[in-house]
C-alpha positions as CSV (number, residue, x, y, z in Angstrom):
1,X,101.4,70.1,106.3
2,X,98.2,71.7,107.8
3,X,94.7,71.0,106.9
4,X,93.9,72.0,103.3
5,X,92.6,75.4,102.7
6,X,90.0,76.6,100.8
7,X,91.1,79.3,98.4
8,X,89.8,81.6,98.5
9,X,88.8,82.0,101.9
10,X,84.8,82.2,102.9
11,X,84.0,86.1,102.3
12,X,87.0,86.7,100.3
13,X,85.4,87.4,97.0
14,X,82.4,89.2,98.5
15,X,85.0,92.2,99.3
16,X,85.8,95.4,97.1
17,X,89.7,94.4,95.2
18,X,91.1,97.1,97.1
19,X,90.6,95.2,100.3
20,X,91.4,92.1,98.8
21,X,94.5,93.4,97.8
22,X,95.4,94.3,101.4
23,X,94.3,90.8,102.6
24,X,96.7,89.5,100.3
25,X,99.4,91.6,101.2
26,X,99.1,91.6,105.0
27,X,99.2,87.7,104.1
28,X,102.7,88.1,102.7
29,X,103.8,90.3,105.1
30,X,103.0,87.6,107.6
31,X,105.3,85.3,105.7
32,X,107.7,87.7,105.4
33,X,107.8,88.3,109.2
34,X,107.8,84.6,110.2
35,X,110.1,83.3,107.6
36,X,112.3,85.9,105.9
37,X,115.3,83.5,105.5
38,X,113.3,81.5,103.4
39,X,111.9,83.8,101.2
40,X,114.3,84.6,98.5
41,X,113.5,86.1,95.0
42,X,113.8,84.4,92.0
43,X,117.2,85.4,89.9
44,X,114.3,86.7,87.2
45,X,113.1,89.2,89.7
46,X,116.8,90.4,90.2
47,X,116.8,90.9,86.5
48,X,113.7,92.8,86.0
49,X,114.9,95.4,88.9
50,X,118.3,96.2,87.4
51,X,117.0,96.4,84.0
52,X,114.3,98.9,85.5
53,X,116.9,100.8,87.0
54,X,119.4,100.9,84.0
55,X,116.2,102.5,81.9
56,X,116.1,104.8,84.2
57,X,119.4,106.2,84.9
58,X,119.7,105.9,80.8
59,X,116.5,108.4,80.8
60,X,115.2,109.8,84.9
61,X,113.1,112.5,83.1
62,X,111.0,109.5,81.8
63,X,110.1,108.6,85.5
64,X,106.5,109.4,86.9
65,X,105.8,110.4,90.5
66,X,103.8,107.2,92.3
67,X,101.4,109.2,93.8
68,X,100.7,109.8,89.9
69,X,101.0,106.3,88.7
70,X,98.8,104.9,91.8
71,X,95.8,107.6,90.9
72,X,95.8,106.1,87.6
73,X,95.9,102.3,88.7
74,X,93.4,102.8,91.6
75,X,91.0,105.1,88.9
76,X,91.4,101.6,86.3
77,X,90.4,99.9,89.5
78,X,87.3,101.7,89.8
79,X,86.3,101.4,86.4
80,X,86.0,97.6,86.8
């Protein structure tokens, strides 16, 4: 292993979430990218998906657009 880092990086928490959200996930992108093999999802995450789905087929009128769902997340954001 590498030097240890500091978490979380200098700066880090100085920025607005929204751009430490990106940080984060252009970090696991980068993993993603370098070692995809490696990367597996745990059997729990398999799970939650096909339940999600199952609910859904059971009831698609139930479903909200994303464009919906992300206004309301990024508005909760805000309010922070």
């Amino acid at each position: 292993m590498g030097q240890p880092l500091t978490v979380p990086p200098p700066g880090f928490d100085e920025l607005p979430v929204e751009e430490q959200i990106e940080y984060v996930q252009s970090l696991w992108n980068r993993i993603l990218r370098l070692d995809q093999a490696e990367v597996r999802s745990p059997d729990w995450h398999r799970d939650e998906v096909k339940a999600a789905l199952a609910e859904h087929e059971a009831n698609p009128s139930a479903a909200r657009p994303w464009t919906e769902v992300r206004a309301e997340l990024e508005a909760k954001l805000r309010r922070r």
